[in-house]
C-alpha positions as CSV (number, residue, x, y, z in Angstrom):
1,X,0.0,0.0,0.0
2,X,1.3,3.3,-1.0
3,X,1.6,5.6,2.1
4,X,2.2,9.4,2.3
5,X,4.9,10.5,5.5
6,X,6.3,13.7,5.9
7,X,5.9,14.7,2.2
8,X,7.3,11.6,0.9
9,X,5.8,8.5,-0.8
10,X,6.1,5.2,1.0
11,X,5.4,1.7,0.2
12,X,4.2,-0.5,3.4
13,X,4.6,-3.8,3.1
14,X,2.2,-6.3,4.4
15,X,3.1,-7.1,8.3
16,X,5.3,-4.1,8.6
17,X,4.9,-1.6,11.1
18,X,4.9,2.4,11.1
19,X,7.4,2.1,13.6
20,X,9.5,-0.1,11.2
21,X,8.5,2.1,8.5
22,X,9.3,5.0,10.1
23,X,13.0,3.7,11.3
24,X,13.6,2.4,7.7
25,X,13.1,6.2,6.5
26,X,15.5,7.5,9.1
27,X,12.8,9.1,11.1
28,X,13.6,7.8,14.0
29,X,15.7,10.0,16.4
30,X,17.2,9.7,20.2
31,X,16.0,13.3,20.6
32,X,12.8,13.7,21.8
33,X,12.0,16.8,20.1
34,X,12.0,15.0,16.4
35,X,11.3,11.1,17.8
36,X,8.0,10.5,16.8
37,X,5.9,8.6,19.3
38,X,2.6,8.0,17.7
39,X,0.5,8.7,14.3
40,X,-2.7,10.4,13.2
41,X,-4.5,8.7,10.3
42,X,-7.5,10.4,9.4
43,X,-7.8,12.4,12.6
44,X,-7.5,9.1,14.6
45,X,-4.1,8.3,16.7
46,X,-2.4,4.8,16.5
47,X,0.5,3.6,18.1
48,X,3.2,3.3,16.1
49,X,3.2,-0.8,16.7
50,X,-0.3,-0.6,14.5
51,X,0.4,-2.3,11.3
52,X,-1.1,-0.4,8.1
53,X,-1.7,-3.6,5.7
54,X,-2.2,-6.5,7.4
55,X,-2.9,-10.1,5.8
56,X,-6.6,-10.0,7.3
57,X,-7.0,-6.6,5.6
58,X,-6.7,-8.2,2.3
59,X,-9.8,-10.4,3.0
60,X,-11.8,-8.1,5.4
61,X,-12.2,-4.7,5.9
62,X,-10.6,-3.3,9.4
63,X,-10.9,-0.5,11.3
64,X,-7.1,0.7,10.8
65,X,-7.8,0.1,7.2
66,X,-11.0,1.7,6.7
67,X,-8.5,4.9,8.7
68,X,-6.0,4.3,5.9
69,X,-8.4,4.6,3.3
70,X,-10.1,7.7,4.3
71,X,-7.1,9.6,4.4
72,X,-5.7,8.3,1.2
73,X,-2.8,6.8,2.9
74,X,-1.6,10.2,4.4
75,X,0.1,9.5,7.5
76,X,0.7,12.5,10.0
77,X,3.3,11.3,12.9
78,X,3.2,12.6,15.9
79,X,5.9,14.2,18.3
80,X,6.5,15.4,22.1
81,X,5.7,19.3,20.6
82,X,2.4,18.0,19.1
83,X,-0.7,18.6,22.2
84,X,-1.1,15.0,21.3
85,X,2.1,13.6,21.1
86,X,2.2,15.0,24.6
87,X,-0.6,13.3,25.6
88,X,0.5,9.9,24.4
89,X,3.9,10.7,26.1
90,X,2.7,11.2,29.7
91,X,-0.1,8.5,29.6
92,X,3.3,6.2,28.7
93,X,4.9,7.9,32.2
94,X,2.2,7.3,34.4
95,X,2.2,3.5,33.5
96,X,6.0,3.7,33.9
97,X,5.4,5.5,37.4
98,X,2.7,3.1,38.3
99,X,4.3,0.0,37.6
100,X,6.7,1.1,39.3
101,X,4.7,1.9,42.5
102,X,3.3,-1.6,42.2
103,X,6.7,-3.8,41.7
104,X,8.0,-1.8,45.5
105,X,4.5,-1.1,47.5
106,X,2.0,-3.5,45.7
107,X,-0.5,-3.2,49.0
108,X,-0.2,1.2,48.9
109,X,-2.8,3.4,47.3
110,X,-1.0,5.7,44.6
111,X,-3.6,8.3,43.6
112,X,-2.9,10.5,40.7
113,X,-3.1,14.5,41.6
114,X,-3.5,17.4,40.4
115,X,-1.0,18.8,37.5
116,X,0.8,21.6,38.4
117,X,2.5,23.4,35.6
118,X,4.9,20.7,33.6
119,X,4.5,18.4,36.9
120,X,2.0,16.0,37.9
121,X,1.7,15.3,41.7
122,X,1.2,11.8,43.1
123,X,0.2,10.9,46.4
124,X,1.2,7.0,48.1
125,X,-0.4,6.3,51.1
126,X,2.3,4.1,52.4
127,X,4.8,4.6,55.5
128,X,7.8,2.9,53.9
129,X,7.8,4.9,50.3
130,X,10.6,6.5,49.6
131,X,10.7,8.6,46.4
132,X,14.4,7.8,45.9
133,X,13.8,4.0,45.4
134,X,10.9,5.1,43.0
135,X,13.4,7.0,41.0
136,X,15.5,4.1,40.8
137,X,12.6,1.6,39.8
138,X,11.6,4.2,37.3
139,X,15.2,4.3,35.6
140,X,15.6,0.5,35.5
141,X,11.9,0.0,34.0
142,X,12.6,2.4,31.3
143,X,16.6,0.8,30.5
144,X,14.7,-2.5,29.9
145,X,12.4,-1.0,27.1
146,X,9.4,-2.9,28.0
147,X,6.9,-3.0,24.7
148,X,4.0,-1.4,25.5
149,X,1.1,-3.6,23.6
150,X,-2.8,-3.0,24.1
151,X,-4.4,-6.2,24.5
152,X,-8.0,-6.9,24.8
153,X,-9.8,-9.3,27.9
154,X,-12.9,-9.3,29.1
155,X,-15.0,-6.8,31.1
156,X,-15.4,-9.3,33.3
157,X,-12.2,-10.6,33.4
158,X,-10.4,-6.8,34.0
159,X,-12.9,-6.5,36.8
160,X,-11.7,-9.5,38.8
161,X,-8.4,-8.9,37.7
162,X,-8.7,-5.4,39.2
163,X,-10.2,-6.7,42.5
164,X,-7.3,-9.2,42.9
165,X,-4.6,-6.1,42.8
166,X,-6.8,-4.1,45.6
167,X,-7.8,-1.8,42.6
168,X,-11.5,-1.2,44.0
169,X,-11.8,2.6,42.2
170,X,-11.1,0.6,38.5
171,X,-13.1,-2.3,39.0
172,X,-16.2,0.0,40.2
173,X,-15.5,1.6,37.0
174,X,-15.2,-1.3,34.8
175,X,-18.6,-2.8,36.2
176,X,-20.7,0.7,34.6
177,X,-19.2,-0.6,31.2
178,X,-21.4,-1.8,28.5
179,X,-19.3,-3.4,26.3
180,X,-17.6,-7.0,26.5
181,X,-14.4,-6.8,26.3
182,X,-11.7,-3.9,27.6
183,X,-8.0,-2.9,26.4
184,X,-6.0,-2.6,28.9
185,X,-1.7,-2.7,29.1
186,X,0.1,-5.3,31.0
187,X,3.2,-6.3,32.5
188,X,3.8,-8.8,34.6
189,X,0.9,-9.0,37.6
190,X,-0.1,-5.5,36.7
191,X,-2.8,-4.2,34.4
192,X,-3.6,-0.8,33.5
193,X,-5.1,1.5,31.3
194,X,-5.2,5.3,30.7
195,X,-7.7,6.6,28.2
196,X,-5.9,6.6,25.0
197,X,-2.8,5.5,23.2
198,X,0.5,5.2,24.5
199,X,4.2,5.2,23.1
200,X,5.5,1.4,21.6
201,X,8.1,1.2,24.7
202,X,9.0,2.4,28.1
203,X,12.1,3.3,26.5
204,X,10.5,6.2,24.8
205,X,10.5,7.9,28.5
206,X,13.4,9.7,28.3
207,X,13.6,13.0,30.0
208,X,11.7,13.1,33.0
209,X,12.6,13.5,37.0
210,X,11.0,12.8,40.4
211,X,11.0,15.0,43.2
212,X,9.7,14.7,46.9
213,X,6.7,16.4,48.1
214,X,4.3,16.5,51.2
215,X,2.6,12.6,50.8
216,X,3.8,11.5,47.6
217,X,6.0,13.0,45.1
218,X,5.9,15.2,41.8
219,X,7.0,13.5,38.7
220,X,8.2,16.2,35.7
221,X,7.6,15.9,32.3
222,X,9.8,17.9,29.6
223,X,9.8,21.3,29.3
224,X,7.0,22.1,26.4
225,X,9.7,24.6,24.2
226,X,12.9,22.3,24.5
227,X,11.6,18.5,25.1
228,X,15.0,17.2,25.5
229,X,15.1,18.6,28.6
230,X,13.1,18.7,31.7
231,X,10.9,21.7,32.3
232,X,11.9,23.9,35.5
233,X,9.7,22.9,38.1
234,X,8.4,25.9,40.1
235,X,6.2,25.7,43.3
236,X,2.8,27.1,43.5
237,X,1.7,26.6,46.6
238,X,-1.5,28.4,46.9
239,X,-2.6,26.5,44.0
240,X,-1.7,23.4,45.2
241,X,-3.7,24.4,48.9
242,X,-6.4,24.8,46.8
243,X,-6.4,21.3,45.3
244,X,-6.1,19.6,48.2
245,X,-8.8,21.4,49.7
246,X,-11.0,20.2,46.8
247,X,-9.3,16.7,47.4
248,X,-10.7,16.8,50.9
249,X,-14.3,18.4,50.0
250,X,-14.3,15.2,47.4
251,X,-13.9,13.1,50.5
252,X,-16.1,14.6,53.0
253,X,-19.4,14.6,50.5
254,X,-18.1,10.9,49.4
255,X,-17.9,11.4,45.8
256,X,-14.0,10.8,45.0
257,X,-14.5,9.4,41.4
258,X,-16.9,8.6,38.9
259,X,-18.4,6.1,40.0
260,X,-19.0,7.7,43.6
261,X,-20.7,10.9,41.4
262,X,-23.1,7.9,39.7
263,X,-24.0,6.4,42.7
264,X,-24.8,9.7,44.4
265,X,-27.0,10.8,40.3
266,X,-29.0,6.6,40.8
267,X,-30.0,7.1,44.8
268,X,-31.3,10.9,44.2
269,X,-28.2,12.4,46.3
270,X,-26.8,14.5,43.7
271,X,-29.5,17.0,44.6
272,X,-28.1,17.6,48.0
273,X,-24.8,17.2,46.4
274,X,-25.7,20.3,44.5
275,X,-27.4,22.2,47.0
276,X,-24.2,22.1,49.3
277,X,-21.8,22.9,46.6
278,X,-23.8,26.1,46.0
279,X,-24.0,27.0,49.0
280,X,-20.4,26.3,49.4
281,X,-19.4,28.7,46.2
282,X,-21.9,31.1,48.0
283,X,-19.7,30.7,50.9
284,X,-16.2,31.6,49.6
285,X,-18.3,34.6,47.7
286,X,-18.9,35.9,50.3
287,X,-15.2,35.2,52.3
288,X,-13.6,36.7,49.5
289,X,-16.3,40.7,49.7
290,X,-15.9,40.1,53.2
291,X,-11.5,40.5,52.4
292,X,-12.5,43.1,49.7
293,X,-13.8,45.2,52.2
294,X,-11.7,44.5,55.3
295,X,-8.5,45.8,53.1
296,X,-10.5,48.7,52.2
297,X,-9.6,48.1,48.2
298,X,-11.3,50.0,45.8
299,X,-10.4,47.9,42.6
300,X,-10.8,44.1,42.1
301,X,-8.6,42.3,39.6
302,X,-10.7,39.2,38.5
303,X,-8.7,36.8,36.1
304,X,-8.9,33.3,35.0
305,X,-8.7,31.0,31.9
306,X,-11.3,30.4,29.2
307,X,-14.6,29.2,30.8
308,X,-13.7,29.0,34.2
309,X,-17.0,31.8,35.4
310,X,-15.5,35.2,35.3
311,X,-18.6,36.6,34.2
312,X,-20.7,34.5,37.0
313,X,-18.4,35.2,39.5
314,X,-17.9,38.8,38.9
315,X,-21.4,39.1,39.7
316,X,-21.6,36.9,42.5
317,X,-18.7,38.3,43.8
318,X,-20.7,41.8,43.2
319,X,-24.1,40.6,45.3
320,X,-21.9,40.0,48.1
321,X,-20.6,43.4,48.1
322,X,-23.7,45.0,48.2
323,X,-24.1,43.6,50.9
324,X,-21.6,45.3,52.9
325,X,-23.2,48.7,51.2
326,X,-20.8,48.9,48.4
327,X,-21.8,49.9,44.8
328,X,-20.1,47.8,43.0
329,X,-19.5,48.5,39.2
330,X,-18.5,45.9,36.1
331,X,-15.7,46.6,33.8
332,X,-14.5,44.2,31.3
333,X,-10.8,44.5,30.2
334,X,-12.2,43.0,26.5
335,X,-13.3,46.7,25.9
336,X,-9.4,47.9,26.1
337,X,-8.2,45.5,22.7
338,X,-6.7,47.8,20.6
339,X,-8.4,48.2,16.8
340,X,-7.4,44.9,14.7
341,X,-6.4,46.4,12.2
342,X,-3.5,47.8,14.7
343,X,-2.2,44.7,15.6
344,X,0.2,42.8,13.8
345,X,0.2,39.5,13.1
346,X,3.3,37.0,14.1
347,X,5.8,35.2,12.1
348,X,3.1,32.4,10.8
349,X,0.7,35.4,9.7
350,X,-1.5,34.4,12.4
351,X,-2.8,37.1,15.3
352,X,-2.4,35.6,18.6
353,X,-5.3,37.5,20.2
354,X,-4.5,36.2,23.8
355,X,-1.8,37.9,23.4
356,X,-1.3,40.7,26.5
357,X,-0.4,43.3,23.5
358,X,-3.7,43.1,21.8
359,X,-5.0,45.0,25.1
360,X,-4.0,49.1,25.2
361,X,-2.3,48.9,28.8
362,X,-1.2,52.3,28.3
363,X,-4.8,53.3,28.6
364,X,-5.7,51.1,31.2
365,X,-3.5,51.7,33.6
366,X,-4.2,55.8,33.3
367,X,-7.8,55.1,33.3
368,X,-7.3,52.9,36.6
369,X,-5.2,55.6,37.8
370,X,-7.4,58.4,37.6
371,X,-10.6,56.4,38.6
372,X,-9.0,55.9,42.0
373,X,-7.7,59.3,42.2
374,X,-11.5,60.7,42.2
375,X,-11.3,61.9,38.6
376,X,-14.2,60.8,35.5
377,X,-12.9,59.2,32.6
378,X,-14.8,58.0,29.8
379,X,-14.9,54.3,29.1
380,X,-14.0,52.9,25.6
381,X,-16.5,49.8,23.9
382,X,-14.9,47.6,22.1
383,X,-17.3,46.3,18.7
384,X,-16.4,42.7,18.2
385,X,-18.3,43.1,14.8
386,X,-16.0,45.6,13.2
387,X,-13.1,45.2,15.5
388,X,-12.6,48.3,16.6
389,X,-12.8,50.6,19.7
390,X,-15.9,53.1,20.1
391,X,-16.5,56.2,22.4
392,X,-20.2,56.0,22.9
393,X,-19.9,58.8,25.7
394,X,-19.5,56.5,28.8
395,X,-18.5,58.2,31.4
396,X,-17.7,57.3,35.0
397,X,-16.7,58.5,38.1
398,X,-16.2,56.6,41.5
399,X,-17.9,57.6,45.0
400,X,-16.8,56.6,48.2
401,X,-18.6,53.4,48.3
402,X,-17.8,52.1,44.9
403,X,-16.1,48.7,44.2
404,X,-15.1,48.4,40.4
405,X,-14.4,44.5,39.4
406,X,-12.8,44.2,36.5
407,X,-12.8,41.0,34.9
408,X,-10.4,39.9,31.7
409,X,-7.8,37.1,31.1
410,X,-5.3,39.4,31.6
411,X,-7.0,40.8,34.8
412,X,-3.6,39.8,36.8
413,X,-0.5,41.1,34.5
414,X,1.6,43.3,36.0
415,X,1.7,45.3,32.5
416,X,-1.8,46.3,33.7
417,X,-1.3,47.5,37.4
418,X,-0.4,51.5,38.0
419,X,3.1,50.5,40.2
420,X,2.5,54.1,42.1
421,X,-0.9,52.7,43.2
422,X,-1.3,51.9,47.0
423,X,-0.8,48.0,46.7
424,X,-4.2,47.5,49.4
425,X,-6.2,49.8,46.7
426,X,-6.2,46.9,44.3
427,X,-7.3,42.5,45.1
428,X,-6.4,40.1,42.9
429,X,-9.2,37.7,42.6
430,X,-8.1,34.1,40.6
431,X,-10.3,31.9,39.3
432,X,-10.2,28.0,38.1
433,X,-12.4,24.5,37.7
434,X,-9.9,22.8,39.4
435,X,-12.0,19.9,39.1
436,X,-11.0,16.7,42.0
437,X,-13.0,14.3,40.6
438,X,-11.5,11.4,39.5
439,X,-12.3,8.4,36.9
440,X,-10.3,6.2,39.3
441,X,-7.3,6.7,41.7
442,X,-4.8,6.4,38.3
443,X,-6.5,8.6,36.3
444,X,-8.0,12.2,37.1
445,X,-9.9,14.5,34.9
446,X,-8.3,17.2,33.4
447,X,-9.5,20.8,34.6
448,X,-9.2,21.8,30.9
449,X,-11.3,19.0,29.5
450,X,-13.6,20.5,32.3
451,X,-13.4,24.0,30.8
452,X,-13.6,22.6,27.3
453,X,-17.0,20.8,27.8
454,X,-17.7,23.9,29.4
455,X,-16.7,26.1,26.2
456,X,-18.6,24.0,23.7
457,X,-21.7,23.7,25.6
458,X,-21.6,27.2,25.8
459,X,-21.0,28.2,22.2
460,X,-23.7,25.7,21.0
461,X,-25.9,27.1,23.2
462,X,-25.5,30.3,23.3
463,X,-23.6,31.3,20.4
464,X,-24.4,28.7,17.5
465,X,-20.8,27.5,17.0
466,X,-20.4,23.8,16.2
467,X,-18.1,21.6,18.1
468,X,-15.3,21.3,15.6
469,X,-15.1,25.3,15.1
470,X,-15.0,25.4,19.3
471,X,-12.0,22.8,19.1
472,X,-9.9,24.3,16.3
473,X,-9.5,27.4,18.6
474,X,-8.7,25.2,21.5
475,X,-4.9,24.5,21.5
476,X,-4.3,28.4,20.8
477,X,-6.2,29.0,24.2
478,X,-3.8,26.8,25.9
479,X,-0.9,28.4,24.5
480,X,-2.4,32.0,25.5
481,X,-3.2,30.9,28.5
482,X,0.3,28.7,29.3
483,X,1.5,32.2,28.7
484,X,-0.3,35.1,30.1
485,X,-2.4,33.8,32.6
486,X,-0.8,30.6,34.6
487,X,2.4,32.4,35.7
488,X,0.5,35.1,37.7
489,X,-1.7,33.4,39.4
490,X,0.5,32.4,42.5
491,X,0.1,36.5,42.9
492,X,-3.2,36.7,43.7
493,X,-4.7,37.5,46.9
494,X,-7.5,34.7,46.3
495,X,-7.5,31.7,44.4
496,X,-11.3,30.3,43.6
497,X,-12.1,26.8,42.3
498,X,-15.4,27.4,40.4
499,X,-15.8,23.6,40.0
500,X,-18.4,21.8,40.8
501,X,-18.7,17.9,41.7
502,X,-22.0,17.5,39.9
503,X,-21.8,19.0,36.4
504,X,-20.2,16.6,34.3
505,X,-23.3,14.5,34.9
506,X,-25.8,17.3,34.4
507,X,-23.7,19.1,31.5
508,X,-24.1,14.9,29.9
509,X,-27.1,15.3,27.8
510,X,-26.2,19.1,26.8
511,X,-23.2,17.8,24.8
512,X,-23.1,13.7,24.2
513,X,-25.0,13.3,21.3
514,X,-22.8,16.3,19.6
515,X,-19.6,14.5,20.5
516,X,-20.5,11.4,19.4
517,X,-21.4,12.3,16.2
518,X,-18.1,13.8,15.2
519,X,-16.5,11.3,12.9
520,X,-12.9,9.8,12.6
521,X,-12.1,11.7,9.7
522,X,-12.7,14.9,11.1
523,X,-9.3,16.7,12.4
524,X,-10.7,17.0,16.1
525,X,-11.8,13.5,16.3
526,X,-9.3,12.3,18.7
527,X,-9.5,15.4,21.1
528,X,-13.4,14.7,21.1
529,X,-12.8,10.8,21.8
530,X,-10.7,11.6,25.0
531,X,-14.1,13.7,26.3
532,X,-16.4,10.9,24.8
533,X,-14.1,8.2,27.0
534,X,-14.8,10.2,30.2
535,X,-18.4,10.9,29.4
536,X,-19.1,7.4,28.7
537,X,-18.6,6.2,32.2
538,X,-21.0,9.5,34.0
539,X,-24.5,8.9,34.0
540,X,-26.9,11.5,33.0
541,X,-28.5,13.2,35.8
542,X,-31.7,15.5,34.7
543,X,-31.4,17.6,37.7
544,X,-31.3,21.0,36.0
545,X,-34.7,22.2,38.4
546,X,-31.8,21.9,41.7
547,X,-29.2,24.1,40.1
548,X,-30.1,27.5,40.8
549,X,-30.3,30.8,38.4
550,X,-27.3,32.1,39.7
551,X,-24.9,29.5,39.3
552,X,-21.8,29.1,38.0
553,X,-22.8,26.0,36.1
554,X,-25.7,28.5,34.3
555,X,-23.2,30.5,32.5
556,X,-23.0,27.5,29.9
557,X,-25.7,25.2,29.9
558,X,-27.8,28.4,30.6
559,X,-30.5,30.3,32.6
560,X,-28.3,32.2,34.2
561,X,-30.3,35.0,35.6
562,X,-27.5,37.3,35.4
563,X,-28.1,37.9,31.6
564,X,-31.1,38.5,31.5
């Protein structure tokens, strides 16, 4: 079969692999950043064990082959810089890790965490772990090059397999799946599995380190610019706090992992469920006016990534000012972009609009400047349909009980803050879905596949948009956000986790039969299997008369009475 690689014209033979293939063509490569590590065939990812043209294919038709034959034997191989090469690469380290974990404290419960820049943290419940013996399993494992096949057993079979290993939180799991049969990795007496592909060996693991941390350890993946070496791990503690606060709320209302969140949607408890967590959001609204107001600040900074409730929360946040007797007043920094047609466009051509430039800081900072000095200024509106700024005569001038929130992804740069201002004048307000939910103690949910279901729900909804035009945007709103809004958030005087145990089963019906019907040939098809893998194990819960008008969760699947 005649295959197309890297803009050169291939013949696969019958039996032979893309990762033969692609070593016969001198693609392979001891440097992570050109080592491929997977393929995409018709928007679908393979590992590179997968053989094209197979002796069965010549008599029946597969599911690889019907792949090959919908993209015309195009084959797009996949590195560490790809999002999905990346992907593939640390689903290959946690088995490495967890293997590991197994072979030196088989009896200890190893729980995946939350990730923390280019770091995942892991805790082990176990009094005799010791991360430097880990480190040493880990670099023996990954010397002996282990091939890393997916095999296929029965449901039934991973379920007692599971039990046998102590692995309750998987075979709870297992038992809500439908189908027969399950692909799991093995080596050895352990069994696995994490959600997608992963690369042909342990050997591929190459640049990674361990480092000790309160309960567990940190494991760190390559830096995301220069994948031949590991990425600088930096501490952020208060985000960390924050996590393990949601790890312990998870515990305390007994809904750890998926199957916990089920149980709670078949007995009718995920109404109580979602009558505490609002009243615990209302809670920490209110915490955070009561600090606005203790410090006496005039101007709150809210920031936070795409879909994570800054609108919600600025109005929530708003509410409980009023309740002290403030007047609080909205601004949103989306009216300070500078015109379009001033902006210029990067090496590819391309306009990175989460870029801080596209924002007139100049501006901003004098109009924050003189609003807390006493003095008017008139506020700009940005038109999003002609993409440029308007003066529509908006003027504003504080009192002495006014509170302005503005709200903006850039809300916590520096670039914006006046540095003559009275630090206690301005609170930095942070929001995230910081999600703690769990499939099962190896595999967590991401917060941004959180925020993404939240983003395309929304832009059906609400702003017409089909799923594959909400995904094509979605790697550049990583990047942005990688960029101008992670490394600030350690600064802020609050950090808020706007998730919300409850809403991947309620968001369920909003968005499954949307995701499901995206096909393999489209070039979001894989990103929109990893959410269909998740969603596939939450049961629909058609609880939307519980969730109040005001909450967070309205913003996307809405009714949010703030709108209106």
């Amino acid at each position: 079969m005649k295959l197309h690689i890297e803009e050169r014209e291939v013949i696969a033979k019958t039996g032979q692999s893309l990762r033969q293939i692609v070593a016969e063509m001198g693609l392979d490569s001891d440097s992570l950043t050109t080592r491929p590590i997977a393929a995409k065939i018709a928007g679908e990812v393979f590992n590179l064990d997968y053989v094209p043209v197979r002796e069965k294919d010549i008599l029946e038709r597969s599911s690889i082959r019907r792949a090959m034959a919908a993209s015309g034997g195009k084959v797009e191989l996949l590195r560490y810089t790809d999002p999905v090469g990346k992907e593939v690469y640390e689903r290959t380290a946690r088995f490495v890790v967890f293997l590991a974990l197994h072979r030196l404290w088989p009896n200890a419960r190893a729980k995946m965490g939350t990730t923390l820049g280019s770091a995942a943290y892991i805790s082990v419940e176990d009094e005799t772990f010791s991360w430097m013996r880990l480190r040493r399993e880990v670099t023996d494992l990954i010397a002996k090059d282990i091939p890393l096949s997916r095999k296929m057993v029965s449901t039934t079979e991973a379920v007692e397999t599971f039990i046998k290993m102590g692995k309750t939180d998987k075979a709870r799991l297992l038992s809500l799946r439908t189908e027969e049969t399950f692909g799991c990795y093995g080596y050895e007496d352990f069994l696995d599995y994490y959600y997608g592909e992963m690369a042909p060996s342990t050997g591929y693991i190459q640049v990674w380190e361990i480092l000790p941390a309160e309960g567990g350890f940190v494991f760190i993946y390559p830096d995301d610019a220069y994948p031949d070496q590991v990425a600088e791990y930096k501490t952020t503690p208060r985000v960390f706090d924050v996590c393990m606060e949601g790890d312990r709320w998870c515990k305390l209302m007994e809904c750890e992992t998926v199957a916990d969140l089920n149980a709670l949607t078949e007995n009718g408890k995920i109404r109580e469920l979602i009558r505490v967590n609002e009243a615990l959001h209302e809670k920490r609204y209110a915490q955070v006016a009561d600090m606005v107001c203790q410090r006496g600040a005039r101007a709150v900074m809210l920031a936070g990534p795409s879909s994570s409730g800054k609108t919600t929360s600025a109005n929530r946040l708003a509410t409980q000012l009023r309740v002290h007797g403030k007047k609080p007043v909205l601004m949103g920094l989306d009216d300070y972009y500078i015109d379009r047609d001033k902006i210029f466009p990067g090496p590819d051509g391309t306009i990175d609009f989460e870029h801080i430039n596209t924002i007139d800081t100049d501006l901003f900072r004098q109009n924050l400047t003189d609003l807390l000095e006493g003095k008017e200024i008139e506020i700009p509106t940005f038109d999003f349909k002609t993409g440029r700024r308007v003066w529509k005569g908006h003027k504003f001038q504080m009192q002495e009980d006014t509170v302005i929130i503005i709200e903006g992804l850039h809300a916590l740069n520096p670039m914006l803050i006046p540095p003559q201002l009275d630090k206690n004048s301005i609170f930095k307000f942070y929001i995230c879905p910081l999600i703690p939910l769990s499939l099962d103690d190896h595999n967590r949910i991401p917060a941004s596949h959180l925020r993404l279901l939240r983003r395309i729900v929304r832009d059906i909804e609400g702003r017409g948009a089909t799923v594959e035009k909400t995904m094509s945007m979605w790697d550049s709103v990583r990047r942005g956000e990688k960029r101008w809004i992670f490394p600030f958030r350690e600064q802020a005087d609050v950090i808020f986790n706007t998730s919300t145990l409850y809403e991947l089963a309620v968001m369920k019906k909003h968005i499954f039969p949307l995701l499901t019907a995206v096909q393999p040939e489209e070039s979001c098809y894989e990103q929109v299997r990893g959410l269909v893998k998740i969603l596939n194990y939450v049961q629909e819960a058609d609880v939307d008369d519980e969730i109040p008008p005001t909450s967070l969760l309205r913003e996307f699947i809405g009714g949010n009475t703030f709108y209106k």
